[in-house]
C-alpha positions in Angstrom: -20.9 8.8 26.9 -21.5 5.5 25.2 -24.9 5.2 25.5 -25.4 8.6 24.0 -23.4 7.3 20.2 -25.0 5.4 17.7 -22.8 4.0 15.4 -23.2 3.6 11.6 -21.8 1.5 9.0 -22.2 2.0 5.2 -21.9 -1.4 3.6 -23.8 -1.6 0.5 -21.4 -0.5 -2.0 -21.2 -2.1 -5.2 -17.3 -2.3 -4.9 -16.8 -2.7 -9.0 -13.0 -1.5 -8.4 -12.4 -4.9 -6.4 -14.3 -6.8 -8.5 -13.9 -10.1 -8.7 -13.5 -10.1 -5.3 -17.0 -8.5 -5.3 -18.8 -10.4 -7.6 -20.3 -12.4 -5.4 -20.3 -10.4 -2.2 -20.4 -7.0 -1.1 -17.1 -4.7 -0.2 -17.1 -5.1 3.0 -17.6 -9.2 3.3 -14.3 -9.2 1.4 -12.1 -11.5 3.1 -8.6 -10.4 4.7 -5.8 -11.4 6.7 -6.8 -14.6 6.3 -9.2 -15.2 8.4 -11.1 -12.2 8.7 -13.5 -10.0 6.8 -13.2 -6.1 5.7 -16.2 -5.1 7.9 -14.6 -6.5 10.8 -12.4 -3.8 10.8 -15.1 -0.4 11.9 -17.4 -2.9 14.0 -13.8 -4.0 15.7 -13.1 -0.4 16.1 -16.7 0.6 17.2 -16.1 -2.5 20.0 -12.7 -1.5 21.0 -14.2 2.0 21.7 -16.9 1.1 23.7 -19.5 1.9 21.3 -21.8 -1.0 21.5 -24.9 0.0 19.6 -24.0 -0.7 16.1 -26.1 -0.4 12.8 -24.5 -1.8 9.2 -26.4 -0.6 6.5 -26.4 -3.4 3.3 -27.5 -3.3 0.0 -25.4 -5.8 -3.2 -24.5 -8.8 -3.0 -25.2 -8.9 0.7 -26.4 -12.1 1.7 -22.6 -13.4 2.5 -21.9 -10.0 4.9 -25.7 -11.1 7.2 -24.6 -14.2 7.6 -21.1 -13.4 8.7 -22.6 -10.6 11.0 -25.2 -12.8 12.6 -22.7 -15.3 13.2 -20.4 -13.4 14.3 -21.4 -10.4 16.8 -24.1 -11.8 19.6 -24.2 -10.3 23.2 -26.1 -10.9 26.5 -29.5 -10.7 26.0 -29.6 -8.3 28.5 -27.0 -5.4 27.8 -27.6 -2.6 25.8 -25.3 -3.4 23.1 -26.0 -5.0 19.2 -24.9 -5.2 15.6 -28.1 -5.0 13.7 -28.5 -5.4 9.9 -30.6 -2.5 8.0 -31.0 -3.5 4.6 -32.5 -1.8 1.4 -35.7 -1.5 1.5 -39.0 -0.8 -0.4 -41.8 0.7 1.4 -45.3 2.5 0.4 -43.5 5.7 1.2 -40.4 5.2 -0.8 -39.4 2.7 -4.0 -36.2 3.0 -4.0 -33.2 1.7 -3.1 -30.3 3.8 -1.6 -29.1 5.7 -4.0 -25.6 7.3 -1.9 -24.4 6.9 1.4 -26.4 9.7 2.8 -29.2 8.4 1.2 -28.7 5.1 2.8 -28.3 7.2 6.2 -32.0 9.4 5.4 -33.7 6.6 4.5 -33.3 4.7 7.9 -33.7 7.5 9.8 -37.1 5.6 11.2 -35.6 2.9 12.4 -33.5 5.1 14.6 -36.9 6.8 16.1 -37.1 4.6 19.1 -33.3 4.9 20.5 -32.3 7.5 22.7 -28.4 9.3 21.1 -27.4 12.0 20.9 -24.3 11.7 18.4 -24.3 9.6 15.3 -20.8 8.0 14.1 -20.6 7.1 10.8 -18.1 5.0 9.3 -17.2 3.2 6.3 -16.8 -0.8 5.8 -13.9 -1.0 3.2 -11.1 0.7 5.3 -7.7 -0.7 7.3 -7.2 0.7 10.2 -7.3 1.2 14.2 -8.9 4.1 15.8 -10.5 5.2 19.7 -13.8 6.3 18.1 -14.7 7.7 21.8 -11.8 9.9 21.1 -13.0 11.3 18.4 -16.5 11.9 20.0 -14.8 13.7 22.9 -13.7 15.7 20.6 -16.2 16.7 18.7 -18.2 17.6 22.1 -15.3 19.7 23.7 -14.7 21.7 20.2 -18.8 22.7 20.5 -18.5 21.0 16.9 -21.6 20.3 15.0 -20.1 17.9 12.5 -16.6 16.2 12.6 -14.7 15.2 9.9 -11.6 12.6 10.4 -8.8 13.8 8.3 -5.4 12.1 7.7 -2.2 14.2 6.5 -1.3 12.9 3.2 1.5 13.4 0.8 0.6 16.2 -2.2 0.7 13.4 -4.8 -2.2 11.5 -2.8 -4.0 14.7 -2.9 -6.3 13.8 -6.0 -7.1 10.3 -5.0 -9.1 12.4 -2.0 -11.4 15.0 -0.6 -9.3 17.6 0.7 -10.1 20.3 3.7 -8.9 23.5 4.1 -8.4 23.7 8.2 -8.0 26.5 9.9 -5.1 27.3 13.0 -8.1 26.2 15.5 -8.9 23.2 13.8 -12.3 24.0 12.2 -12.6 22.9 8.3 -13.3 26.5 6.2 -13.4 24.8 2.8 -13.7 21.9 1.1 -12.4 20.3 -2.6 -13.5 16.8 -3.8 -10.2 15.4 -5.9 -8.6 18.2 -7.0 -6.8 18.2 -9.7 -2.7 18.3 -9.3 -2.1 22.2 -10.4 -4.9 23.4 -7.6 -3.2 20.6 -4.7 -0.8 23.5 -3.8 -3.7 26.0 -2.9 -5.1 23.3 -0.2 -2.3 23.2 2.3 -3.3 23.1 6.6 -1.5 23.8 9.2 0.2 20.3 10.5 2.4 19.0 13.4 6.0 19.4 12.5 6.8 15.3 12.2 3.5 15.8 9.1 5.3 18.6 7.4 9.0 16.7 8.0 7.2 13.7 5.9 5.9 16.6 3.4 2.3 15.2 4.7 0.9 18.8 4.4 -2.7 18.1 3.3 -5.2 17.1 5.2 -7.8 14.4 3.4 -11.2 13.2 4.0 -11.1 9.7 6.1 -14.9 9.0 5.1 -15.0 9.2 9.0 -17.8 11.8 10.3 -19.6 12.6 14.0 -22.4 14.0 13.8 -24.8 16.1 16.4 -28.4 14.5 16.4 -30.3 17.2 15.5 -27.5 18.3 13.0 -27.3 15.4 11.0 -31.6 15.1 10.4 -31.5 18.9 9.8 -29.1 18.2 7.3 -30.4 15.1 5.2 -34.1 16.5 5.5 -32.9 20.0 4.3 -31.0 18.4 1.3 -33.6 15.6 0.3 -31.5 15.2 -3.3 -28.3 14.9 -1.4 -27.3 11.6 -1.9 -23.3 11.5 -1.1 -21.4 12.7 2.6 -18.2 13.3 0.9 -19.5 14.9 -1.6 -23.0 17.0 -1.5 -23.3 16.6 2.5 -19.8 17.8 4.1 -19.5 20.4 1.5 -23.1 21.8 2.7 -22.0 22.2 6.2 -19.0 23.8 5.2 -20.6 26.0 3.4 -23.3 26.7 5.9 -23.2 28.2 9.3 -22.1 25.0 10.9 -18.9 24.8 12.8 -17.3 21.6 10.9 -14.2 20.5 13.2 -11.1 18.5 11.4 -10.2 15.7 13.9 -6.4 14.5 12.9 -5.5 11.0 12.8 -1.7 10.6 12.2 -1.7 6.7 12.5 -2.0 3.8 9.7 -5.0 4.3 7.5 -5.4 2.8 3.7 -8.5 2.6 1.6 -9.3 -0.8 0.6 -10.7 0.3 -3.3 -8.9 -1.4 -5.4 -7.3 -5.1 -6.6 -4.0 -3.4 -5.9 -4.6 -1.6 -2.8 -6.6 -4.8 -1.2 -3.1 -7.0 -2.3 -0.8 -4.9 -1.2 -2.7 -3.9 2.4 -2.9 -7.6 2.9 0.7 -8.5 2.0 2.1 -5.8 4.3 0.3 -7.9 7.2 3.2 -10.5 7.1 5.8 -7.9 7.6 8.0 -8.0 11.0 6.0 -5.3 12.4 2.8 -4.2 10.0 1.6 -1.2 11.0 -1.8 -2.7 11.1 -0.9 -4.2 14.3 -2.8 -7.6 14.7 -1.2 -8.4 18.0 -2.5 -6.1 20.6 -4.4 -6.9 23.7 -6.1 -3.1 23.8 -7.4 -3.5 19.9 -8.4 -7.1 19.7 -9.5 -7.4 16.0 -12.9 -10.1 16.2 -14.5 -11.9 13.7 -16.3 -15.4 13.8 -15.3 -18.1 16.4 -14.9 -21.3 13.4 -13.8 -24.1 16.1 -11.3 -25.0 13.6 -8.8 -27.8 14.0 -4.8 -26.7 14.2 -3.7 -26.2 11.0 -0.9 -29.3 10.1 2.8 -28.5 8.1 4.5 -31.2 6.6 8.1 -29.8 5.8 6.9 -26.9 4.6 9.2 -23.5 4.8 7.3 -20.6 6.0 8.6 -17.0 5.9 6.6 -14.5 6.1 3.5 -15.5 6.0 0.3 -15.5 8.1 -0.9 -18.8 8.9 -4.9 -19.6 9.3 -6.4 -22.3 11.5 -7.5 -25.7 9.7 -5.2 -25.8 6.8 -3.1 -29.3 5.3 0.5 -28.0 3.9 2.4 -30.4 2.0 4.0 -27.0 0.2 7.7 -26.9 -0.2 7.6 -23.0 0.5 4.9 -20.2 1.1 6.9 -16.7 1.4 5.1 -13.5 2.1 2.0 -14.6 2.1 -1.4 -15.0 3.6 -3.1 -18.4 3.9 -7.1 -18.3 4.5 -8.6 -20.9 7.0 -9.0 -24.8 5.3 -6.1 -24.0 2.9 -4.6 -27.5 1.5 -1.6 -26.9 -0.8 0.1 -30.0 -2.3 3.9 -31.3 -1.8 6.6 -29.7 -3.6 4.2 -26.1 -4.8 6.1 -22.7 -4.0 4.0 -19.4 -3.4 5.0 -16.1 -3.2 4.0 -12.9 -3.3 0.5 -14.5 -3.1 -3.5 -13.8 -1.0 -5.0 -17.6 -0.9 -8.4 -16.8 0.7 -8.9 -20.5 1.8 -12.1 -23.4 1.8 -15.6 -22.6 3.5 -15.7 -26.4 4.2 -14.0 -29.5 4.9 -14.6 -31.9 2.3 -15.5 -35.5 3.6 -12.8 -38.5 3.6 -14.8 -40.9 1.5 -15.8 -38.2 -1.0 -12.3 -37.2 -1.4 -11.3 -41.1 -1.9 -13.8 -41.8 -4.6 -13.4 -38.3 -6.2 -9.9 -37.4 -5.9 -10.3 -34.6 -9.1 -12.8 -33.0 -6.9 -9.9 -31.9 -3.9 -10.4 -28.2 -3.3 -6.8 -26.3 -2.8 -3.8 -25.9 -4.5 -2.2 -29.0 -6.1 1.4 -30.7 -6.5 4.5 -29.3 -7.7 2.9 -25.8 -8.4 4.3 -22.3 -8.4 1.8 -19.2 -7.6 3.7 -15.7 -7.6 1.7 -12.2 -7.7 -1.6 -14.1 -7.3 -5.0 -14.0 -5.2 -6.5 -17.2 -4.7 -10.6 -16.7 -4.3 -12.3 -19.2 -2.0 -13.1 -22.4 -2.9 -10.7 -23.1 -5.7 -9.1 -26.4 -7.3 -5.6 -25.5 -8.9 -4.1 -28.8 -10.3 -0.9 -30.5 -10.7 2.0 -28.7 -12.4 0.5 -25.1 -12.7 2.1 -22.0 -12.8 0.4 -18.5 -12.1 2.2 -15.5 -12.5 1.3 -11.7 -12.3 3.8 -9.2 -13.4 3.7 -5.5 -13.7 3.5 -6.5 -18.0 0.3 -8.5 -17.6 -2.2 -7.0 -19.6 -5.5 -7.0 -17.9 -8.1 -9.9 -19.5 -10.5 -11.7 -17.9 -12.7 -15.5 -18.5 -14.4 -17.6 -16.8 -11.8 -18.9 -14.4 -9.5 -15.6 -13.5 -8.8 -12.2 -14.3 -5.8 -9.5 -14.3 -5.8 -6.9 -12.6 -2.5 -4.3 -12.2 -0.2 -7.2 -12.8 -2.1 -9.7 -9.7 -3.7 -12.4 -11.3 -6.7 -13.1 -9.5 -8.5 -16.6 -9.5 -12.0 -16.6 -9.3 -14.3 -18.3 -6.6 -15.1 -21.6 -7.5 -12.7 -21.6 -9.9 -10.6 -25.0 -11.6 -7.4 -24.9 -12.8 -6.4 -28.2 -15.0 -3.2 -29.5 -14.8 -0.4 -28.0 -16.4 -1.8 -24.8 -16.8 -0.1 -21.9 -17.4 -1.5 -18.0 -16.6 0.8 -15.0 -16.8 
């Protein structure tokens, strides 16, 4: 079957909710778990499922994701298997740029031309999860489906955060509402196992997960040139249609990464004893870029739960629940908690450290951090003390913003001694 999928990434999303995290890069080149990066993730997935023949479709800020992705994904020369980049582009035919994600998908429709498929998976690059995408296929050819939508069961107060289908006994999707509001969420109940309606998960939302048929999906985007959104003009359209649109349920651990809040508290729930984002299995390997890097060195420091990158210096007295991004240095005596630190793209060189000490990327001495993400690339000096609360208004300068009570401190950023933030 493999060599019948293509596989399709949408990652050229402005991401302004995760902003500032995406102020600089796109959604999906957002760092995570330390050492990884949000498109990981689907390409991971795509991998893991034997779907080999990948295409990520960028747009903003998107020079950060190429690089990553050419560095990252390379195979033999010789198998059918690639993660190729198609980015925005102007031609004589068409000046702009993609407007929506089936936009995106319409307008690189020619590039597609040459490859033999017959199915087209398409799949977001801002989402935490695990999933058999060859499952979902199978699937989608036993039910004689022409378009299948991945659907989670969801609680009724997460109803208006989503798209929401109306699924029949047999599985197919007979109607569709985009966010509904709370007084119309009872109306859009579908028939779940009994452990979903035990956890009151009696909804059924939009994963931003589709297969497609070939010929169904062109049909589609040619027959609705002004359609520029899946979720929102396309899906509907097939519902509404004659197409047979088949709900395929996925009961495991899902979360959108959309928000300052979300993206914190996905990553934080990493370092729990057993994160249902499970980063230690042999059957879902999760890749990303091979760095080299040296063993990261501890000197006293206490470490409970936290995850640990390669190449960091710790002279901290304690990190607790917390992730710590490759080349981290944190100075002696510093407590963090609660806290993202997204790490160093670089080592910085003996001698320049020596005759510059002011210029020492990383965290400095006898600092407290609490409620915070730490952007790449960032001096924090002696004596400082960050803290996000639930009373922090948000604000924003040069150097970091607030959002939902995380104080977030910007790439590049330098904190002078003895500040105080929060």
């Amino acid at each position: 079957m493999n060599d019948k999928v293509l596989s399709v990434i949408l990652g050229g999303g402005v991401g302004s909710r995760l902003y500032p995290l995406t102020a600089g890069r796109s959604k999906p080149a957002v760092p995570i778990g330390g050492k990884y990066r949000l498109i990981d993730i689907p390409i991971s997935n795509c991998l893991n499922s034997g779907l080999k023949r990948i295409f990520v479709l960028t747009q903003f800020n998107s020079a950060s994701l190429n690089r990553h992705l050419k560095n990252t994904f390379q195979f033999d020369r010789f198998a059918d298997a690639f993660v190729d980049i198609l980015a925005a582009e102007q031609t004589r035919d068409n000046q702009m740029w993609f407007q929506g994600t089936a936009d995106a998908v319409r307008q690189i429709i020619p590039h597609l031309e040459s490859l033999r498929y017959e199915y087209v998976v398409i799949l977001s690059g801002d989402h935490l999860y695990q999933m058999d995408y060859q499952a979902m296929v199978q699937h989608h050819i036993d039910t004689k489906a022409d378009v299948t939508v991945g659907t989670i069961p969801v609680v009724e107060e997460d109803c208006p955060g989503f798209g929401i289908m109306k699924v029949s006994e047999e599985g197919d999707i007979k109607s569709f509402i985009e966010k509904p509001t709370p007084d119309l969420v009872p109306q859009w109940t579908s028939p779940v196992s009994e452990e979903m309606q035990n956890q009151g998960r009696n909804w059924l939302a939009s994963m931003g997960i589709y297969v497609f048929t070939k010929n169904v999906l062109l049909d589609l985007l040619v027959s609705t040139p002004d359609a520029i959104d899946f979720g929102k003009e396309i899906i509907p359209t097939a519902v509404e249609g004659a197409l047979k649109v088949s709900s395929y349920s996925f009961t495991g651990y899902w979360t959108d990464i959309g928000t300052i809040k979300s993206f914190f508290e996905a990553n934080l729930r990493l370092t729990t004893y057993l994160p249902e984002f499970n980063l230690y299995n042999n059957d879902e390997l999760l890749y990303t870029r091979a760095r080299m890097l040296a063993p990261s060195k501890i000197f006293g420091t206490r470490l409970h739960h936290a995850l640990l990158s390669e190449g960091c210096i710790l002279h901290a007295d304690s990190i607790e629940n917390a992730i710590v991004g490759i080349r981290s240095r944190v100075g002696k005596r510093t407590k963090i908690k609660n806290t993202i630190i997204m790490g160093i793209d670089y080592y910085q060189a003996l001698m320049d450290v020596n005759d510059n000490p002011d210029k020492l990327l990383g965290i400095g001495e006898d600092c407290e951090l609490e409620n915070v993400i730490v952007d790449k690339n960032v001096k924090i000096g002696n004596r400082v003390r960050i803290t996000g609360h639930d009373g922090l208004q948000d604000q924003e300068n040069d150097y970091y913003c607030v959002r939902d009570g995380i104080v977030i401190v910007k790439k590049g950023a330098v904190i002078p001694d003895d500040a105080v933030i929060g």
